[in-house]
GUTI-945152 format. One record per residue: residue in three letters; x, y, z of N, C-alpha, C in turn; residue number from 1; chain. Coordinates in Angstrom, 2 decimals. Atoms other than C-alpha are relative to their C-alpha. Layout:
N
- aa/n.X/n.Y/n.Z/ca.X/ca.Y/ca.Z/c.X/c.Y/c.Z/i/ch
- Ala/X/Y/Z/X/Y/Z/X/Y/Z/NUM/A
...
This chain:
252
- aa/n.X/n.Y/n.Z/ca.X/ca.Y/ca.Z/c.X/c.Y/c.Z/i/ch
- Unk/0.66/0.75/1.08/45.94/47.47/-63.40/-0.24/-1.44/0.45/1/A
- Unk/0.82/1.44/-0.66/43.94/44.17/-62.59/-0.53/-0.80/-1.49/2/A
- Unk/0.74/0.92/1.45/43.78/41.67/-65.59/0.13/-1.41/0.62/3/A
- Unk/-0.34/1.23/-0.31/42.94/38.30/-64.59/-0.12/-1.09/-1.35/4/A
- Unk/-0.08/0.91/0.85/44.07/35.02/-66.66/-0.88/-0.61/-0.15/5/A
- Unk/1.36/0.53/0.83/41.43/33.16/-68.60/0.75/-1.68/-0.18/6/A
- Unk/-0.48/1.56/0.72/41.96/29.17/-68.83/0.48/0.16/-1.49/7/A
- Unk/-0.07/-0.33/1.61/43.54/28.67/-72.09/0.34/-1.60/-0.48/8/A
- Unk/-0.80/1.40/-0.01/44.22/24.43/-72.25/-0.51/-0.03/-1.10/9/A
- Unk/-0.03/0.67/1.36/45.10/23.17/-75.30/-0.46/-1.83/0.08/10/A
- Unk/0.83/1.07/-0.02/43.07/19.96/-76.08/1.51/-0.91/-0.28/11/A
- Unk/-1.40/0.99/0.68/46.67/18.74/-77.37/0.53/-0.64/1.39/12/A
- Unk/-0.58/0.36/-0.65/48.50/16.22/-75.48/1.42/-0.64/-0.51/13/A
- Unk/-1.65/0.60/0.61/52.42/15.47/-76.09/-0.32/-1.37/0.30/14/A
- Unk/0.53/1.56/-0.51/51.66/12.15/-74.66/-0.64/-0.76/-1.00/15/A
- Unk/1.12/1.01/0.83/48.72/11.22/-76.56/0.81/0.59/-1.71/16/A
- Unk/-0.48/-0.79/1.15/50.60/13.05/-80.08/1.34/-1.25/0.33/17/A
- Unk/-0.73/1.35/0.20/53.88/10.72/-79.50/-0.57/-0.93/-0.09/18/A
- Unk/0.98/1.36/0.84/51.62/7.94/-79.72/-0.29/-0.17/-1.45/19/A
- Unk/0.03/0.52/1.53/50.15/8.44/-82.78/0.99/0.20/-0.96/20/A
- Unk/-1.34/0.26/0.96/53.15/9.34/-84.19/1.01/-1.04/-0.36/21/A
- Unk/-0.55/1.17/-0.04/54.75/6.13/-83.45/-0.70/-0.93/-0.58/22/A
- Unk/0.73/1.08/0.50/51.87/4.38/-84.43/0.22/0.42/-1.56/23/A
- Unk/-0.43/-0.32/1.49/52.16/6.45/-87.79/0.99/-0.89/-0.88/24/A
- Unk/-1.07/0.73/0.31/55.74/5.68/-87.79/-0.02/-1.37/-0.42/25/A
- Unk/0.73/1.09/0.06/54.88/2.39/-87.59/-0.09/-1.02/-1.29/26/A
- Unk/0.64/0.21/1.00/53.00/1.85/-90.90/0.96/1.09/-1.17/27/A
- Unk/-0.59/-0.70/0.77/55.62/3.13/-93.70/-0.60/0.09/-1.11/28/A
- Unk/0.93/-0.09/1.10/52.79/2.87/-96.36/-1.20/0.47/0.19/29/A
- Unk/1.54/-0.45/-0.49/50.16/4.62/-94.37/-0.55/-0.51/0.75/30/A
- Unk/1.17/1.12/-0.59/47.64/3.89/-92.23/-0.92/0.64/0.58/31/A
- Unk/1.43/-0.81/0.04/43.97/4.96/-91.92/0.05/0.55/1.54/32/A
- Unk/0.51/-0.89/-0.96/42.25/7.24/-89.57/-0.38/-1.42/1.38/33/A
- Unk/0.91/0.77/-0.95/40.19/4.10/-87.94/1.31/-0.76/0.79/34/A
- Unk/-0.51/1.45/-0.36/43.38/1.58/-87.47/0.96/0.67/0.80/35/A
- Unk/-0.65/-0.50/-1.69/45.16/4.85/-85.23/-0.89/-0.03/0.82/36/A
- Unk/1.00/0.34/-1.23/42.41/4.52/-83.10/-0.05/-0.89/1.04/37/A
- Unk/-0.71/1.68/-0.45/43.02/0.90/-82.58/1.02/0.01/0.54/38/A
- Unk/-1.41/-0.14/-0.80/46.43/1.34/-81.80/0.02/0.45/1.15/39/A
- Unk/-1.00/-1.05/-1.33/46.87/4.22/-79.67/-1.04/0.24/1.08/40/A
- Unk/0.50/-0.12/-0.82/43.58/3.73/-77.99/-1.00/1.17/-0.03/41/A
- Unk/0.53/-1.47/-0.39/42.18/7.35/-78.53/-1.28/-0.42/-1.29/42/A
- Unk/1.27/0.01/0.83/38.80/7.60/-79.83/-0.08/0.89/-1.03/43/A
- Unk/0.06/-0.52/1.23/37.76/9.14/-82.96/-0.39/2.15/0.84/44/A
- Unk/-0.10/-1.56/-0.14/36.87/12.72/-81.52/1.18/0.44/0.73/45/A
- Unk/-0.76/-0.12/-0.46/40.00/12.96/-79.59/1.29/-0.07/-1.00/46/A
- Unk/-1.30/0.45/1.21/42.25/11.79/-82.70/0.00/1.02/-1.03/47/A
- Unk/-0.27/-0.96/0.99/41.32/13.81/-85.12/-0.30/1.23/-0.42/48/A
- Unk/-0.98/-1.94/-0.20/42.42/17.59/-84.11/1.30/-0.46/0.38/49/A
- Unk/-1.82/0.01/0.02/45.48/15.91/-83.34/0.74/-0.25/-1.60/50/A
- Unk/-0.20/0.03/1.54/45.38/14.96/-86.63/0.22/1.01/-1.03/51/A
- Unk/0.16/-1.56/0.67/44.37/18.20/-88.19/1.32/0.74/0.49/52/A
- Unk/-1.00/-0.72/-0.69/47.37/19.85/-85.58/1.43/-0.38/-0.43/53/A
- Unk/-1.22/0.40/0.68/49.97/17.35/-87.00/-0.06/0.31/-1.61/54/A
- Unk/-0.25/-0.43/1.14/48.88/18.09/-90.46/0.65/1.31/-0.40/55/A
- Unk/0.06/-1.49/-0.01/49.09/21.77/-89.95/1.41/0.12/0.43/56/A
- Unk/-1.38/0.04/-0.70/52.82/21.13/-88.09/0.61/-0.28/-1.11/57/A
- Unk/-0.89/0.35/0.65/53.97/19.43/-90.98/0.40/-1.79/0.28/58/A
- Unk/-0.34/0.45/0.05/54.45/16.38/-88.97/-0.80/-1.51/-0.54/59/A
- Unk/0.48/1.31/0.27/52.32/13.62/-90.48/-0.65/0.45/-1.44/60/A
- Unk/0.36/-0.69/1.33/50.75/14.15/-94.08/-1.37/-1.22/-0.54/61/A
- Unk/1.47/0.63/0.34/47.30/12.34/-95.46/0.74/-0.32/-1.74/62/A
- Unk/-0.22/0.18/1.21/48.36/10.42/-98.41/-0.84/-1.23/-1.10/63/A
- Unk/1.17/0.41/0.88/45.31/8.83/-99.76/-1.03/0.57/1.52/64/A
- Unk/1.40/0.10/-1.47/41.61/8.94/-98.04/0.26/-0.16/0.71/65/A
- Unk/0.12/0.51/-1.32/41.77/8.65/-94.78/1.56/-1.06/0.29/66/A
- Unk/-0.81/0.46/0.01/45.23/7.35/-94.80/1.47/0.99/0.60/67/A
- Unk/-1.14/-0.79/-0.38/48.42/9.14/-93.16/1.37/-0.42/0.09/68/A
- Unk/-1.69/0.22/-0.28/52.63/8.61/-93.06/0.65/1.39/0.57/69/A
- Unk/-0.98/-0.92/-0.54/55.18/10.54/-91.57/0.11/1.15/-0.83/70/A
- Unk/-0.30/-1.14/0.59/55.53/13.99/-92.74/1.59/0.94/0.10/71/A
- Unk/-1.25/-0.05/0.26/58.65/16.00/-93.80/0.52/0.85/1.64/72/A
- Unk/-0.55/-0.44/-1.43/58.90/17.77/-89.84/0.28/-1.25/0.67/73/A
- Unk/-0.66/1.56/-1.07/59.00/13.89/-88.30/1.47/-0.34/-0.83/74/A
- Unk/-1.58/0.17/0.36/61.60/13.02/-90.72/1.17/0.57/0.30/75/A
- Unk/-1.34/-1.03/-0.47/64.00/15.95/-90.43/0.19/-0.23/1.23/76/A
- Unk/-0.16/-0.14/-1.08/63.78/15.82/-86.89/0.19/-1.07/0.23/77/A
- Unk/-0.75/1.28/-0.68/64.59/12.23/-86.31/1.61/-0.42/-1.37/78/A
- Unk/-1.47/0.29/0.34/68.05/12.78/-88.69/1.18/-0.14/0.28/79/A
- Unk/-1.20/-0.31/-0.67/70.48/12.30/-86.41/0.77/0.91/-0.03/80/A
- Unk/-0.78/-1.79/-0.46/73.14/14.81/-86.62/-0.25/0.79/-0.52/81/A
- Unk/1.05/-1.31/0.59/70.88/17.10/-88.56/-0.89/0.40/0.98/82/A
- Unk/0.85/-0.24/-0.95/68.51/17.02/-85.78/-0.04/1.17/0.23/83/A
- Unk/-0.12/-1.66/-0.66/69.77/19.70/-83.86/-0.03/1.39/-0.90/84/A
- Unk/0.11/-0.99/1.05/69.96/22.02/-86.86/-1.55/0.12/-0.38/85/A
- Unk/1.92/-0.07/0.60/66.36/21.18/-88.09/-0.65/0.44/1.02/86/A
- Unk/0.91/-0.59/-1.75/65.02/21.84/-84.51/0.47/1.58/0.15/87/A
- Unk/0.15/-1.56/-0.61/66.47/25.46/-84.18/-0.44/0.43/-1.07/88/A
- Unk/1.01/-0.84/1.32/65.32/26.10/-87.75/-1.41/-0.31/-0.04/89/A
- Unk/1.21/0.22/-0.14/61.88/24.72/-87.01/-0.40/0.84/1.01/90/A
- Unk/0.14/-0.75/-0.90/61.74/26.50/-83.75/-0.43/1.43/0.08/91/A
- Unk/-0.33/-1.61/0.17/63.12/29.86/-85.17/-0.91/0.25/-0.76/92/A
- Unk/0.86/-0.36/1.20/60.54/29.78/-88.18/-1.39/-0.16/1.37/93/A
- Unk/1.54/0.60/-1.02/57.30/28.52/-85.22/0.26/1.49/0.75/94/A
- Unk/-0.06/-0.72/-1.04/58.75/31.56/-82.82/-0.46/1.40/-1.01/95/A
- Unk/-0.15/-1.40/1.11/58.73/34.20/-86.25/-1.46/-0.35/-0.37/96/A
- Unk/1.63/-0.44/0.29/55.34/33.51/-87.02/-1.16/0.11/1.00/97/A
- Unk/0.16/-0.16/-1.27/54.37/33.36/-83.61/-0.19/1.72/0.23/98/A
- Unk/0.08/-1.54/0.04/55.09/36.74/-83.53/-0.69/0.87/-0.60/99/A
- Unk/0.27/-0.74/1.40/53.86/38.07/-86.69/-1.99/-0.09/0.67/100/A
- Unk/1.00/-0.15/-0.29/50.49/36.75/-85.81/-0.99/0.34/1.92/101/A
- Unk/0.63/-0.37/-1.39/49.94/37.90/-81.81/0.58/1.54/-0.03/102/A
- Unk/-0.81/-1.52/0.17/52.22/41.33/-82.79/0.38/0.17/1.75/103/A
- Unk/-0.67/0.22/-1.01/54.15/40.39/-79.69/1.82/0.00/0.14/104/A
- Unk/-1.68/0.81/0.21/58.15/39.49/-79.08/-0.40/-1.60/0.79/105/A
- Unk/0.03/1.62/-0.89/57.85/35.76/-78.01/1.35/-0.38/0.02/106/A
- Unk/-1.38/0.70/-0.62/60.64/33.85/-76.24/-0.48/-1.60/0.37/107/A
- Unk/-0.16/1.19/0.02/61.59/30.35/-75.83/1.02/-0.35/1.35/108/A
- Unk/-0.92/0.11/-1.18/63.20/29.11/-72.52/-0.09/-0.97/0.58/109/A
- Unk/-0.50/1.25/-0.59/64.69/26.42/-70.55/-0.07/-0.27/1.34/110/A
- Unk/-1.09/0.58/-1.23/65.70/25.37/-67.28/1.12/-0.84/0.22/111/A
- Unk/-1.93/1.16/0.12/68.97/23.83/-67.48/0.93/0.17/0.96/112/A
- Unk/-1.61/0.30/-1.67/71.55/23.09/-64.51/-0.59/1.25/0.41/113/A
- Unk/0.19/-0.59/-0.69/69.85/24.94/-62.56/-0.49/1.92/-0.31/114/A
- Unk/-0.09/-1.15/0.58/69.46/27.93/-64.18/-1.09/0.66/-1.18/115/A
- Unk/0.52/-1.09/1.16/66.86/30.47/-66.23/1.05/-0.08/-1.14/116/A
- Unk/-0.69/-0.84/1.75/67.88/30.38/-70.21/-0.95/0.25/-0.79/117/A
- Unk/0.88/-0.36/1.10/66.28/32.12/-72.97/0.62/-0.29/-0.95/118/A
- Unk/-0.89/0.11/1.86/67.13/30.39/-76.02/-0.17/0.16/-0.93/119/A
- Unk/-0.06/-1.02/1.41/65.82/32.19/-78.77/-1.40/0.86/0.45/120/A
- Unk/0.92/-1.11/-0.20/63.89/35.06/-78.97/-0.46/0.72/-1.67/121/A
- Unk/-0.43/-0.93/1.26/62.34/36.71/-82.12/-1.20/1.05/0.06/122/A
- Unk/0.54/-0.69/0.21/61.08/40.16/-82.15/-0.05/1.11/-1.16/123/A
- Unk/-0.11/-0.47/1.22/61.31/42.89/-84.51/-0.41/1.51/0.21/124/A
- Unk/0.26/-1.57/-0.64/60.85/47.03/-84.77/-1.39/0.60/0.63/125/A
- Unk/1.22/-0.53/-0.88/57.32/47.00/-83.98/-0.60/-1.17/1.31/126/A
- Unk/0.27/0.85/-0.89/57.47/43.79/-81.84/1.09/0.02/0.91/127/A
- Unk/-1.06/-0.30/-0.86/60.14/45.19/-79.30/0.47/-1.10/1.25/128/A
- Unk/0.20/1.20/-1.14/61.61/42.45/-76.77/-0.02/1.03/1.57/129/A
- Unk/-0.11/-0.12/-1.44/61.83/43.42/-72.91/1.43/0.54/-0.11/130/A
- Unk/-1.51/-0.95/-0.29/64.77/45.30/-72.00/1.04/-0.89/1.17/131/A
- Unk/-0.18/0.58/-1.45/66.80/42.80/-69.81/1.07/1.06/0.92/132/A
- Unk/-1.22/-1.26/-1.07/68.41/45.57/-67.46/0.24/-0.56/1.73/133/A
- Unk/-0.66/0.92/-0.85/68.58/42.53/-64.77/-0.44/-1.61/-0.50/134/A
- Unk/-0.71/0.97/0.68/70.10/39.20/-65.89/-1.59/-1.00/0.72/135/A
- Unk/0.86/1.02/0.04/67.02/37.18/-66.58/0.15/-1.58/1.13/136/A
- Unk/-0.54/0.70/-0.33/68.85/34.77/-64.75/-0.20/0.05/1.83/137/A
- Unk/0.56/-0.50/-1.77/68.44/36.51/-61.23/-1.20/0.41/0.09/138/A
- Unk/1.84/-0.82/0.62/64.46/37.69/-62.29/-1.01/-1.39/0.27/139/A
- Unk/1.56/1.41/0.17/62.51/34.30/-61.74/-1.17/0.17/1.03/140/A
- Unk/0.79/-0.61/-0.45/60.73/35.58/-59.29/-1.15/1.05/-0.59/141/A
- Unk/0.76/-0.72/0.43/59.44/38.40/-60.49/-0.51/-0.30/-1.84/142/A
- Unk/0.69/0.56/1.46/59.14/37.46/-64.70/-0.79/-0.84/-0.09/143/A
- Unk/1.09/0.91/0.21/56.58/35.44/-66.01/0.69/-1.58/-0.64/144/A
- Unk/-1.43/1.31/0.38/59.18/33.39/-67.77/0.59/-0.82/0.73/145/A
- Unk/-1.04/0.10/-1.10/61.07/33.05/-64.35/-0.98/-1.17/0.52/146/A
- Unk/1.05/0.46/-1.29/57.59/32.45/-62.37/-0.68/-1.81/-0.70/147/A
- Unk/0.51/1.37/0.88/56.57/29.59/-65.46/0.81/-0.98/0.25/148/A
- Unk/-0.83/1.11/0.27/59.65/27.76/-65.24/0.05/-0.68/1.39/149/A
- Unk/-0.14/0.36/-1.00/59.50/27.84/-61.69/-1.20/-1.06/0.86/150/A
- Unk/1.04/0.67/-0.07/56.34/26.16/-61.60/-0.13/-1.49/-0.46/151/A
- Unk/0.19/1.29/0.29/57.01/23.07/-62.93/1.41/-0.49/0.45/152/A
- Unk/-1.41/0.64/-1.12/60.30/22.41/-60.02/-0.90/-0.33/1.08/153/A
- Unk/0.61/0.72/-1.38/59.44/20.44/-56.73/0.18/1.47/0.66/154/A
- Unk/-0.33/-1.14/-1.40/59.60/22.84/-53.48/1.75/-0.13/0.38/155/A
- Unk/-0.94/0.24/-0.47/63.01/21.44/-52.78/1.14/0.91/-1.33/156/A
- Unk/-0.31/-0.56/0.99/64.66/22.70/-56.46/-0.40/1.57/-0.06/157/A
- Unk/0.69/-1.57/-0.60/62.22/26.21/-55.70/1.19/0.49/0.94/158/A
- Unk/-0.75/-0.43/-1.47/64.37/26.32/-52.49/1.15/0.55/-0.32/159/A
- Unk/-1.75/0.07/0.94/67.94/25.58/-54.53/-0.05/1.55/-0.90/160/A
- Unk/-0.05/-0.78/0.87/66.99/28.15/-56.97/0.29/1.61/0.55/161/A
- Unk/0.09/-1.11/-0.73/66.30/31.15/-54.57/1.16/-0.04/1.00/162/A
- Unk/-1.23/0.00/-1.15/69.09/30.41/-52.11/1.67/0.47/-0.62/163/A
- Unk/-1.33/-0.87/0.66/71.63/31.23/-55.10/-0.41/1.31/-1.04/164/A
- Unk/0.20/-1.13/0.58/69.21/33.91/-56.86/-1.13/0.79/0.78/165/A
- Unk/0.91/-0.63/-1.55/67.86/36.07/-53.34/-0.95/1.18/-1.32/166/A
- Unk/1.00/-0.43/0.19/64.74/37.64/-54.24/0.01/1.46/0.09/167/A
- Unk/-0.22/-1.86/0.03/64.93/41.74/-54.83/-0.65/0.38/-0.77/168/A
- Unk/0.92/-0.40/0.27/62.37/44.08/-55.71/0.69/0.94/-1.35/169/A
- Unk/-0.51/-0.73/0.78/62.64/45.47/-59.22/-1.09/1.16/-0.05/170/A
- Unk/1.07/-0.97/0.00/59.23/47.58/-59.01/-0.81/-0.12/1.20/171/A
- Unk/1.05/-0.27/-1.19/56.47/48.41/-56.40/-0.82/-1.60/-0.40/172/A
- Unk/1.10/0.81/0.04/54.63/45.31/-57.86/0.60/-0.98/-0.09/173/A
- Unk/-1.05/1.83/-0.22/57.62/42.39/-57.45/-0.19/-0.57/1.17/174/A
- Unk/-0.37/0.38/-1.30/57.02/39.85/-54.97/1.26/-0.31/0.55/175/A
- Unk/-0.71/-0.06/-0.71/59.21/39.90/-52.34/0.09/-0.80/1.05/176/A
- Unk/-0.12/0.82/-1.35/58.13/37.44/-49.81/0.02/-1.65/-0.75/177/A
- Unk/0.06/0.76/0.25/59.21/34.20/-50.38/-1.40/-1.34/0.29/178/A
- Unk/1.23/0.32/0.12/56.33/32.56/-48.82/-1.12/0.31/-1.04/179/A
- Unk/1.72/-0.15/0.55/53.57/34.36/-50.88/0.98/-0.20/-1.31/180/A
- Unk/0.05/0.30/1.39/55.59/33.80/-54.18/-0.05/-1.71/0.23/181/A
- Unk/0.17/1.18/-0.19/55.94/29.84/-53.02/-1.86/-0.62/-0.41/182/A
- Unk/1.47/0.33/0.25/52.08/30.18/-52.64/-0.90/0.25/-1.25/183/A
- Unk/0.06/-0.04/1.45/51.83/31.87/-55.79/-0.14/-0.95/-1.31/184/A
- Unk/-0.37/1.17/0.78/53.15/29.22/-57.66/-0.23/-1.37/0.26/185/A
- Unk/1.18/0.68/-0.84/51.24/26.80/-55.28/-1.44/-0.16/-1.18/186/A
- Unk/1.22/0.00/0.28/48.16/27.71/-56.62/-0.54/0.45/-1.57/187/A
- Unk/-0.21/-0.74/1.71/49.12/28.95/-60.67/-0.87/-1.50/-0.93/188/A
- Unk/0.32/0.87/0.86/46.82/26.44/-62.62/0.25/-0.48/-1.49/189/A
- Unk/-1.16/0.35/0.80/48.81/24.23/-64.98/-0.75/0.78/-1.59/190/A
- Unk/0.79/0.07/1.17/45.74/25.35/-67.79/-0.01/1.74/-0.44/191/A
- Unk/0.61/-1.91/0.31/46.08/29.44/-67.35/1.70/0.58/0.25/192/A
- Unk/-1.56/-0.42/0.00/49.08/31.34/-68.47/0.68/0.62/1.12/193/A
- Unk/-0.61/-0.65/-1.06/51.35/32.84/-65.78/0.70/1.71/-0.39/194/A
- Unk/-0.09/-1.40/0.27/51.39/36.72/-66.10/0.80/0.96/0.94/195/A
- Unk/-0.62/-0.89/-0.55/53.70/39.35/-65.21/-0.67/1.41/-0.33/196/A
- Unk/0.74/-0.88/0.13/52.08/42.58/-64.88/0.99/1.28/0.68/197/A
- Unk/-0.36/-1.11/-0.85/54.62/45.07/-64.22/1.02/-0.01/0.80/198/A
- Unk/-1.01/0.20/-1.49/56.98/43.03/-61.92/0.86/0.00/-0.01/199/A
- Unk/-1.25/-0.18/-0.21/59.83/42.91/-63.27/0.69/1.31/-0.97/200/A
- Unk/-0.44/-1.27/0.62/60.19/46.24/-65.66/-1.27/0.67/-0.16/201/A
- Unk/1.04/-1.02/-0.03/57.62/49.11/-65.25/0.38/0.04/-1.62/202/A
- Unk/0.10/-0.54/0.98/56.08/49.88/-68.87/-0.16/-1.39/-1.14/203/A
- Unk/-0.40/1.25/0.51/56.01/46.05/-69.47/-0.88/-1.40/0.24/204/A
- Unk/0.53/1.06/-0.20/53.44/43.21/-69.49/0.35/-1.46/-0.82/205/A
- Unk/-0.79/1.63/-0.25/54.39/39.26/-69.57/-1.02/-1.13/-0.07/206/A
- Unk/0.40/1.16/-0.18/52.71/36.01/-70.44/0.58/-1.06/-0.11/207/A
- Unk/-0.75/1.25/0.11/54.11/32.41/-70.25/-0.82/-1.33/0.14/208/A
- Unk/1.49/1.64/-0.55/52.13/28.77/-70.57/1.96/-0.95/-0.41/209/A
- Unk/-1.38/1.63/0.24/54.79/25.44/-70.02/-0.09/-0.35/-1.08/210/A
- Unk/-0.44/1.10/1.01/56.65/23.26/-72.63/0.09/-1.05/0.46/211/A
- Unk/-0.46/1.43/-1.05/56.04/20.03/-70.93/0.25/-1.38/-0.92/212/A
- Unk/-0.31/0.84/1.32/58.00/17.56/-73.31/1.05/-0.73/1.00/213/A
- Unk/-0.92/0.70/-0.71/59.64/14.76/-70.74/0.56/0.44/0.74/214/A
- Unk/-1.24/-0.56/-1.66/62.33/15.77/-68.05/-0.09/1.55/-0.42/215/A
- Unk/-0.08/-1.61/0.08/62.20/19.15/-70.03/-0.63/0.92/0.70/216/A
- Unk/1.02/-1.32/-0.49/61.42/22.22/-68.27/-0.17/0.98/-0.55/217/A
- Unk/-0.20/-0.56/1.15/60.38/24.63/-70.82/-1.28/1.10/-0.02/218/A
- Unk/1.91/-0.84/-0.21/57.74/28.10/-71.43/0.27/0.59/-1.06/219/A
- Unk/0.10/-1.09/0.95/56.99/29.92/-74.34/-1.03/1.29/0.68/220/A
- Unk/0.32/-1.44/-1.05/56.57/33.55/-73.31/-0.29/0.64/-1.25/221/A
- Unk/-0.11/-0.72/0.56/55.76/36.72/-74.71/-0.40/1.16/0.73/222/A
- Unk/-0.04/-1.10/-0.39/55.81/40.52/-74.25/-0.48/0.93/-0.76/223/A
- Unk/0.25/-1.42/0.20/54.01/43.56/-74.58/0.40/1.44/0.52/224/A
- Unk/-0.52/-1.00/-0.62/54.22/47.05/-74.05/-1.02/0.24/0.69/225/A
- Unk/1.56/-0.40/-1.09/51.50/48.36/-70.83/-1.04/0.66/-0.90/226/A
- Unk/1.24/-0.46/0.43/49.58/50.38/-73.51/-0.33/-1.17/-0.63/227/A
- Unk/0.68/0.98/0.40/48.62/47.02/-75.13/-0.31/-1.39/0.79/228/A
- Unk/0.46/0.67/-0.83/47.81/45.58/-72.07/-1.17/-0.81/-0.56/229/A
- Unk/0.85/0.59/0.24/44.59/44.56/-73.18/-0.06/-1.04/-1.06/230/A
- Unk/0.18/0.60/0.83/45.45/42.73/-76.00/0.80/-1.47/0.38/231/A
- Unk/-0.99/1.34/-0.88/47.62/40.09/-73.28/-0.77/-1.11/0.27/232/A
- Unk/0.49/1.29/-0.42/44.81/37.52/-72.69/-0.39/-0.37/-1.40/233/A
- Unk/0.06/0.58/1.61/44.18/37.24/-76.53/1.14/-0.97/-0.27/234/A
- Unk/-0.70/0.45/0.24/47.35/36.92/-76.85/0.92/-1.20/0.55/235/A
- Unk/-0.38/0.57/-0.92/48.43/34.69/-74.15/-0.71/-1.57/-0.93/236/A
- Unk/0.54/1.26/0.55/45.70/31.95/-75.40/0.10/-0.35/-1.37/237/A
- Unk/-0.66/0.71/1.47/47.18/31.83/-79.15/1.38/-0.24/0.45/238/A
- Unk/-1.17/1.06/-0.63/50.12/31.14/-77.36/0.51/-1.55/0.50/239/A
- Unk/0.37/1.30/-0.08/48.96/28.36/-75.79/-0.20/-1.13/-0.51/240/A
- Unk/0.07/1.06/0.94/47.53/26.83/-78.84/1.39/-0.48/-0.64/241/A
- Unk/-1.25/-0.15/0.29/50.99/26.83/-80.22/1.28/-0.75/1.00/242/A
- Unk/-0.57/0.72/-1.27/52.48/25.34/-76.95/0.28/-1.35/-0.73/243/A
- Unk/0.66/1.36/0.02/51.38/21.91/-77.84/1.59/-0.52/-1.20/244/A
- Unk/-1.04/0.48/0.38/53.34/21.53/-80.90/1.69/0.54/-0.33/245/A
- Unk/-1.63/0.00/-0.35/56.71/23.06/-79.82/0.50/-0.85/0.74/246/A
- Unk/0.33/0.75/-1.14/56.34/21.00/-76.85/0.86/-1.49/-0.86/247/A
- Unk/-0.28/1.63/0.90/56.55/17.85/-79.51/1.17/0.41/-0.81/248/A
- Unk/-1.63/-0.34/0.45/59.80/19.57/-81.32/0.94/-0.47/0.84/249/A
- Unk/-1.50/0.69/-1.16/61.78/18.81/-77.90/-0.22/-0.66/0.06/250/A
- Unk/0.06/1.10/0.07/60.31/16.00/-77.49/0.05/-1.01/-0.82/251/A
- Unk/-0.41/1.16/1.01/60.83/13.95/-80.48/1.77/0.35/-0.16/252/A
């Protein structure tokens, strides 16, 4: 089976989105469409789908004409020791409808000390997850999850990673040569999801686009079963859209 990935870049930028959120912040009585412009620099067609994207998040809210303040997702999430609570319940509710609307299992994952984690996952009886029958943890190679996270480490960290999790074939279609997965991931463009097709559990297709939110290394994934292969580049690029503002959950 031969499916190739389709660009899928989200116009969103965490970058340019902390901005206006600060600039929001900012103004505790509002402040128009024209005078974030001013601030944060970004021109009027560039501002407002981020606008529309934070409304739709929750995190900024329109409270006269053309006027915006902080919305109740910026607040919760900058409550100090609530934080962390509001973030896995924001997360867990973004990953459950996530699902509902690509009829996928989507996953959420890290890189931390060195190491593949999946930190939440939500699927369900007709959205089945992946079977891990080898420890996600030794799989970065071959998963899409593995191959995403691995994509946004230097060559030197690549090196670290494989030298304590050696490279072994789980199917006829896992790479195996460290060179051509190096080059692999060489040449994976930051804008088109990273697909597993097979490589690391026969009966099993894989998409993943980065969480790039500061030092974080981060992918939202998801999984099908091979007969709904075809429905993986649909689903891959509503993934994507969706990227953007999880992305801004870790990062604020």
């Amino acid at each position: 089976m031969t499916l190739k990935p389709e660009p899928t870049a989200s116009f969103h930028s965490v970058h340019y989105v902390l901005r206006v959120l600060e600039a929001v912040a900012g103004h505790s009585g509002g402040v128009t469409e024209l005078q974030l412009s001013r601030e944060t620099g970004l021109p009027a067609g560039h501002l407002a789908p981020l606008l529309v994207m934070l409304r739709r998040e929750g995190y900024v809210e329109q409270i006269a004409a053309g006027a915006y303040a902080a919305g109740d997702s910026m607040i919760l999430l900058g409550s100090g020791a609530a934080r962390q609570a509001a973030l896995e319940t924001e997360l867990g509710n973004t990953l459950r409808e996530l699902r509902d609307s690509v009829g996928a299992a989507v996953y959420l994952s890290r890189y931390v000390d060195g190491e593949v984690k999946v930190t939440q996952i939500a699927d369900g009886p007709t959205t089945p997850a992946v079977k891990e029958w080898v420890d996600f943890r030794s799989s970065a190679h071959a998963s899409a999850i593995g191959k995403c996270l691995l994509t946004q480490l230097d060559h030197n960290a690549r090196k670290d990673h494989l030298s304590r999790h050696k490279i072994a074939r789980f199917t006829s279609r896992t790479i195996t040569s460290e060179q051509q997965l190096f080059s692999r991931l060489d040449s994976q463009p930051p804008t088109v999801p990273v697909l597993d097709l097979q490589e690391y559990a026969i009966g099993t297709v894989c998409a993943a686009v980065p969480l790039t939110a500061g030092s974080t290394v981060g992918c939202l994934a998801l999984s099908l079963p091979v007969e709904h292969a075809h429905r993986l580049r649909a689903a891959a690029a509503a993934l994507n859209r969706r990227a953007a503002p999880m992305a801004l959950s870790l990062a604020l």
